[in-house]
N, C-alpha and C positions, 0 to 999 in steps of 0.2 A: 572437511567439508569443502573446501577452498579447491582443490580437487577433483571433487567429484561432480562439484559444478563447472568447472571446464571444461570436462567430459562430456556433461551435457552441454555447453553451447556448441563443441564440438559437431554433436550430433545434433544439436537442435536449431545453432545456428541461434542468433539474436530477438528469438521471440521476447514478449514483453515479460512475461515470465522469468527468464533466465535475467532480464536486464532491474528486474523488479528484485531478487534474491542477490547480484552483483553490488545493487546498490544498499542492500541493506547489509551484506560484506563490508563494506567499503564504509558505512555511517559508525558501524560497532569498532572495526579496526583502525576508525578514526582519520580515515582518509575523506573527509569531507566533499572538498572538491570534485573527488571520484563520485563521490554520492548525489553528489548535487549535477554531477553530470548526466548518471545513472537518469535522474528525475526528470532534466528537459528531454534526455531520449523518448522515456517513457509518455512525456508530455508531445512529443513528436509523433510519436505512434499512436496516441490517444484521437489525437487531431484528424489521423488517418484513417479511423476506426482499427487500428491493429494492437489497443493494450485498453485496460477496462479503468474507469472511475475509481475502480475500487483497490488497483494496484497502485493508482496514486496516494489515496489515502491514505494507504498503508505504508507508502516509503514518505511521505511527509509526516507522518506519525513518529517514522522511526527517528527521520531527521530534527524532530524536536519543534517544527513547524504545523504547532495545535491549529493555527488558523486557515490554516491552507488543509490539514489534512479535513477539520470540520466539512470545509468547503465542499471536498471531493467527498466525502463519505456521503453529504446530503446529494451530489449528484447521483453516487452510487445508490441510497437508497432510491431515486425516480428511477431507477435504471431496472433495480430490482437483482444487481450485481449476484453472482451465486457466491464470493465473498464470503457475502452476510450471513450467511448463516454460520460461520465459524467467527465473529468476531469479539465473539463471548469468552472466546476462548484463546485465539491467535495474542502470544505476547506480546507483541509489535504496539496491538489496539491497547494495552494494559493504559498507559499514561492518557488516552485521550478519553477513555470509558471515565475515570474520574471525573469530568466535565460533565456537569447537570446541563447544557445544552445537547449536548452528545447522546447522552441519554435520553430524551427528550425526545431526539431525533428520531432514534431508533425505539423507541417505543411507539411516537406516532405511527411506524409503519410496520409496527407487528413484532418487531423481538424484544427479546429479555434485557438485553443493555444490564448484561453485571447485576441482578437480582431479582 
């Protein structure tokens, strides 16, 4: 996999996307600091309009930081993120779907949240 994403920044060049997949690389392989760099990129791009709410959330999910990804996920829902619709089911969301706020969340705004 590690691979084939280098191929695409190759070609894709550092959209938020490749740097949102880099950094969830980099949080499982336990390179932290790659991860956590991955995140203010992404938070840099965010800033710019060039990476979404909901790519936050999900790499602060990954990184173990529930409160922060709460944060962006409730941005992502005003946003109305296309994300959302898969977070029923994206592993990543697995650990923060546990959270009766989270839930909560995503149910005030129309999804299943895990049942």
């Amino acid at each position: 996999a590690r691979t084939e994403l280098g191929l695409a920044r190759d070609v894709l060049g550092g959209i938020s996307t490749i740097v949102l997949l880099e950094g969830c690389c980099a949080a499982r392989e336990g390179r932290h600091d790659d991860a956590q760099a991955a995140f203010r990129a992404l938070q840099e791009s965010y800033d710019s309009n060039a990476a979404g709410a909901d790519e936050l959330a999900t790499l602060a999910a990954v990184l173990g930081e529930f409160d922060a990804a709460l944060q962006w996920l409730t941005e992502a829902c005003a946003q109305r993120a296309p994300f959302l619709g898969y977070v029923d089911v994206e592993p990543a969301m697995a650990p923060l779907l546990q959270d009766p706020a989270c839930r909560a969340l995503l149910r005030r705004h129309g999804f299943r949240a895990g049942g």
